[in-house]
C-alpha positions as CSV (number, residue, x, y, z in Angstrom):
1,X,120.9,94.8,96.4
2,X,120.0,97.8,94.2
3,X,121.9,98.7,90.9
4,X,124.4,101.2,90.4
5,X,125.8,100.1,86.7
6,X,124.8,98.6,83.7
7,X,126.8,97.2,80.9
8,X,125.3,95.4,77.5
9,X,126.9,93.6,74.9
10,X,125.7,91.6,72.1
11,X,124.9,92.8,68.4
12,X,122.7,95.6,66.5
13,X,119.2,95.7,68.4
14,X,120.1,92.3,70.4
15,X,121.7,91.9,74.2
16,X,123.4,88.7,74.7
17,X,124.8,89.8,77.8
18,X,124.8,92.4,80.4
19,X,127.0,92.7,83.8
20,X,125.5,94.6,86.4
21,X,128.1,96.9,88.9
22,X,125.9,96.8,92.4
23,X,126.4,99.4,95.4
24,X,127.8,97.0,97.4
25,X,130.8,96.0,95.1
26,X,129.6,92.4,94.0
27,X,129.1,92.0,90.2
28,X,126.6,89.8,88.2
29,X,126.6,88.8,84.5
30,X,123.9,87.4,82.5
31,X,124.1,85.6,79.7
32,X,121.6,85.2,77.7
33,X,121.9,81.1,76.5
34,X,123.4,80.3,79.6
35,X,120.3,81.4,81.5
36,X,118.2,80.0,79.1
37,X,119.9,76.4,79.0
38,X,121.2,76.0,82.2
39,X,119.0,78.3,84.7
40,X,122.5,80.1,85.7
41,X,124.0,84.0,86.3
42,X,127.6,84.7,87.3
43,X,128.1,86.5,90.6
44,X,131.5,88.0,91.7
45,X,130.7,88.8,95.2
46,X,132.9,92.3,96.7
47,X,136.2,91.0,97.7
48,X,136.3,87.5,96.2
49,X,138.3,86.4,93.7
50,X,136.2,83.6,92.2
51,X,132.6,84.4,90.6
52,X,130.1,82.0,91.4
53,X,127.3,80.7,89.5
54,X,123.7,81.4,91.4
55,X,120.9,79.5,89.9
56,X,117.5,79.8,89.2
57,X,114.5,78.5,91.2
58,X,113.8,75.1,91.4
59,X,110.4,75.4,89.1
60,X,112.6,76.9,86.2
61,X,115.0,74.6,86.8
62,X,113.0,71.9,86.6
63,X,111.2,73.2,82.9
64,X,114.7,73.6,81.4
65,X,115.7,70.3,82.3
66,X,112.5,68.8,81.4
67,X,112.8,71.0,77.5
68,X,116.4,70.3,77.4
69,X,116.0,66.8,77.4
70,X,112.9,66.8,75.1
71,X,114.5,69.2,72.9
72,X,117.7,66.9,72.7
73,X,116.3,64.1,72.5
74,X,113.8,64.9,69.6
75,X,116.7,66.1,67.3
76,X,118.8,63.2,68.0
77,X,116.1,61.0,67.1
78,X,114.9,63.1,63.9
79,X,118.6,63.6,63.0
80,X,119.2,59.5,63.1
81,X,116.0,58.7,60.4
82,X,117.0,61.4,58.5
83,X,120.4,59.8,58.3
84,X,118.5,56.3,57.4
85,X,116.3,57.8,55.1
86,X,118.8,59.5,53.1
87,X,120.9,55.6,53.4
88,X,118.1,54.2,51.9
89,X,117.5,56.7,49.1
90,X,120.8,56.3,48.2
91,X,121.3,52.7,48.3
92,X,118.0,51.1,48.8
93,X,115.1,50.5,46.3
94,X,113.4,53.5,44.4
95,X,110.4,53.7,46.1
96,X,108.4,55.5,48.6
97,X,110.2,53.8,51.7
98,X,113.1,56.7,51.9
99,X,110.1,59.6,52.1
100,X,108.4,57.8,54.9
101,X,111.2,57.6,56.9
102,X,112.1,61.2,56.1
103,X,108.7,62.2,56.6
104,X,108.9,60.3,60.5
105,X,112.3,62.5,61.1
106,X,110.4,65.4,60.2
107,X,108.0,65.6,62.9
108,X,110.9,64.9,65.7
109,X,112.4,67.9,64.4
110,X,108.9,69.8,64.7
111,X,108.5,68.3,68.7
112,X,112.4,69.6,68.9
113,X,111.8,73.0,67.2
114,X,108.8,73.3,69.5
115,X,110.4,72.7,72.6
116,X,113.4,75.0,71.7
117,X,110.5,77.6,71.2
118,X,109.5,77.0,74.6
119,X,112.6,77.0,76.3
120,X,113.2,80.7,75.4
121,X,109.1,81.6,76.0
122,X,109.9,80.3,79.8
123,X,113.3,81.1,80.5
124,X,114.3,83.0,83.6
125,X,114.7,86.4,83.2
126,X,116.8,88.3,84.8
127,X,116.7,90.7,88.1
128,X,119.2,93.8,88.4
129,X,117.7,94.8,91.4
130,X,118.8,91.7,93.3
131,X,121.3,90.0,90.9
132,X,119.3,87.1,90.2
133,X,116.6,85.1,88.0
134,X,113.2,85.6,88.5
135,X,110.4,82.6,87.0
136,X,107.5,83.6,85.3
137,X,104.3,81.8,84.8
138,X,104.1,78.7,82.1
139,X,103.0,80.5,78.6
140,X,102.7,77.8,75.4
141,X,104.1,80.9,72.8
142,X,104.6,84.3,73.3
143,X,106.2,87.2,70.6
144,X,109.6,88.5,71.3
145,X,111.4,89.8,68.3
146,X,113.3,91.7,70.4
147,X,115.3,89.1,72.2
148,X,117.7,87.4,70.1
149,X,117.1,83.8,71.7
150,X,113.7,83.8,71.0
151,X,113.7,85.0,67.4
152,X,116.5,82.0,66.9
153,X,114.5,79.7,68.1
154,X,111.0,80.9,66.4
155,X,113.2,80.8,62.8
156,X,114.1,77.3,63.8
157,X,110.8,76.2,64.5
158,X,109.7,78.0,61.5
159,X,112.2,76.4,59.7
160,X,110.9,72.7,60.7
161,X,107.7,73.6,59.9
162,X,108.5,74.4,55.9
163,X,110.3,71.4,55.6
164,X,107.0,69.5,56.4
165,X,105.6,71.0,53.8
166,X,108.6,69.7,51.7
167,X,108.4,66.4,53.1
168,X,104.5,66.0,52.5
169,X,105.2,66.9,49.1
170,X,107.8,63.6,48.4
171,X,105.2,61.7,49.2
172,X,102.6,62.5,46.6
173,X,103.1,60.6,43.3
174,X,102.7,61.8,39.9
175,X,104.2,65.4,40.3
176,X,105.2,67.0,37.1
177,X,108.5,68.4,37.3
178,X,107.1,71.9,37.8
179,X,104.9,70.6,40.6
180,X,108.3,68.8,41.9
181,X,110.2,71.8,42.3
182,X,107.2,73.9,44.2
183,X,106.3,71.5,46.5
184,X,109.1,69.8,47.2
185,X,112.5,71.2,45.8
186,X,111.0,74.9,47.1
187,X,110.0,74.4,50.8
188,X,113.5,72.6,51.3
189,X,115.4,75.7,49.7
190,X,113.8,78.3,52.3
191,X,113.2,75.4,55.2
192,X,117.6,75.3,54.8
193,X,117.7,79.2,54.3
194,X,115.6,79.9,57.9
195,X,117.8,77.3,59.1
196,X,121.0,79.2,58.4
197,X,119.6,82.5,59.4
198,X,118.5,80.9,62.8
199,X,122.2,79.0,63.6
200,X,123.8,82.4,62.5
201,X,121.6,84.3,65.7
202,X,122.4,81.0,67.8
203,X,126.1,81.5,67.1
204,X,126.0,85.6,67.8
205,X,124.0,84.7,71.3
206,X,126.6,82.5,72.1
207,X,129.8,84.6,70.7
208,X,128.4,88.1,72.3
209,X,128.3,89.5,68.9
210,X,130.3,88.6,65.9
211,X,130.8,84.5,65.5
212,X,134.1,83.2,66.3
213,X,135.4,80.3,67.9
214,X,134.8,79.6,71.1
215,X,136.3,75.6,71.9
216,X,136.0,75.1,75.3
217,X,132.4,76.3,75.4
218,X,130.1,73.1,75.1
219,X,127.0,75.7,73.8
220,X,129.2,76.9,70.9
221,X,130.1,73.5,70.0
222,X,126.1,72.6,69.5
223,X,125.1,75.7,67.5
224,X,128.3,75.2,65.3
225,X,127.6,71.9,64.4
226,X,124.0,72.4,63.9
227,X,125.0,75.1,61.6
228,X,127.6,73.0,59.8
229,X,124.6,70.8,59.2
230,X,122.4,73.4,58.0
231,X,124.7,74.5,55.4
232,X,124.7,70.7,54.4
233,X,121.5,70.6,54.1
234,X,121.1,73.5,51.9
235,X,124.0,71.6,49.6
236,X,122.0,68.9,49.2
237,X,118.6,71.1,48.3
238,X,120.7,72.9,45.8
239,X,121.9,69.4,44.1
240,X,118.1,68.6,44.5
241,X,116.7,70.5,41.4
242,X,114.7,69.2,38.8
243,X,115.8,70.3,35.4
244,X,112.7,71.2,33.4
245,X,114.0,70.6,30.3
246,X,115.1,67.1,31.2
247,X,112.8,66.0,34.5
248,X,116.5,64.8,35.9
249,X,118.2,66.2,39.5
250,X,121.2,68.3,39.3
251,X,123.1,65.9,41.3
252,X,121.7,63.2,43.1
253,X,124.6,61.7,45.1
254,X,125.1,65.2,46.6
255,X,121.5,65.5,47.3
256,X,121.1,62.5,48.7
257,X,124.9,62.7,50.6
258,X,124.6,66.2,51.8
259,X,121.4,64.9,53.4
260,X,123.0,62.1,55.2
261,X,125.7,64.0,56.6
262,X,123.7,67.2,57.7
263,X,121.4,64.8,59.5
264,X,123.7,63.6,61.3
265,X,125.2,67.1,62.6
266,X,122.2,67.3,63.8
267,X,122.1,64.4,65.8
268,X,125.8,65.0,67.2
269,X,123.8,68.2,68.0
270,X,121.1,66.8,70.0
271,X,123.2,64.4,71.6
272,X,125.9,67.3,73.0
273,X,122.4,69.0,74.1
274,X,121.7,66.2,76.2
275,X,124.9,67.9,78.5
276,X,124.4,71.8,78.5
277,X,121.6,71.5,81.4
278,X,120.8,72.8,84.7
């Protein structure tokens, strides 16, 4: 097939989909999470009423699946200690069990960050010429700014990556209170800010431009809840300053509850991931 039209949509400098008008009548859409997640363009062939979904290659296929499931899988996991850990600093004993645990969750959100990373580095990219996804070799990083899945993703990873340094921090003792809120209260602030920049991209990906609701699509569902738990999360850094003049947290309980429930968005996140797959 060769090309005759081409139509983008998305927001500013970013495509999130385009629908290509070929010469011999058919029309294909990509979209850009839906070939990233699931492997799949939309093809309404000349004359037919129904479009069809044309998959990838089986070695793409097969790499999705393979991130998918370690991408889900991870942020379940991280999400669930994070929920424990935030349990036990609210309930438990005042000691150094509640970082631990944290600091555990922390490097299942890395390994999911990472493989999110990866699943827009090796994603299919799209074909006009014959209205179909083409693989491309296995690359462990690459830069593209340009593309709005891979910039989401980077911020997310990016975003795991600061809250280690926020996590390493509550585990050091003796911190003055000035030391407290650089190392620990500061990474969490910008770890939550990247966060919410990264689930607002997710969310105009998905949408095709400005974020609105989208319920019967199981790939808005994730991103929303992930970025419900994002805002949570920034809650509970916000609540988690240290006064100087007193050495005391703004507010504990929402620290420690904004925490809990964030973590567990993200969770409900990873387990919905475990169903948007080739």
């Amino acid at each position: 097939m060769s090309r005759a039209k081409e139509t983008a949509e998305g927001a500013g400098p970013f495509t999130t989909r385009l629908t290509w008008h070929l010469d011999d009548g058919s029309t294909a859409v990509w979209e850009s999470r839906r070939a990233r997640k699931r492997g799949l363009l939309t093809v309404l062939a000349a004359g037919e009423t129904e479009a069809r979904s044309r998959s990838a290659d089986t070695v793409s296929v097969g790499r999705l699946r393979t991130l998918n499931a370690v991408a889900a899988g991870a942020f379940a996991v991280g999400g669930g200690l994070f929920v424990l850990g935030a349990a036990v600093a609210q309930f438990g004993p005042v000691d150094a069990t509640g970082a631990w645990i944290y600091f555990a969750g922390g490097l299942f959100f890395n390994a999911g960050g990472y493989a999110s990373l990866l699943q827009a580095v090796n994603a299919p990219r799209q074909d006009s010429t014959s209205a179909s996804l083409a693989t491309r070799h296995w690359r462990w990083w690459s830069y593209e700014p340009g593309r709005i899945d891979w910039l989401s993703t980077f911020l997310l990873f990016v975003g795991t990556l600061v809250f280690g340094v926020n996590l390493v921090g509550s585990l050091l003792q003796g911190l003055s209170v000035q030391q407290e809120n650089e190392l620990v209260w500061a990474p969490d602030l910008i770890g939550c800010t990247i966060f919410l920049v990264s689930g607002h991209l997710a969310l105009v990906e998905v949408c095709h431009g400005r974020p609105r609701a989208l319920p019967r699509d199981l790939g808005w569902w994730i991103v929303a809840v992930n970025q419900l738990g994002s805002a949570l999360f920034m809650a509970s850094a916000l609540a988690d300053f240290t006064r100087p003049a007193t050495g005391s947290v703004l507010n504990i309980d929402i620290a420690n509850w904004g925490t809990l429930t964030g973590a567990l968005c993200f969770s409900v996140g990873g387990v919905l991931q475990f169903f948007e797959h080739p």
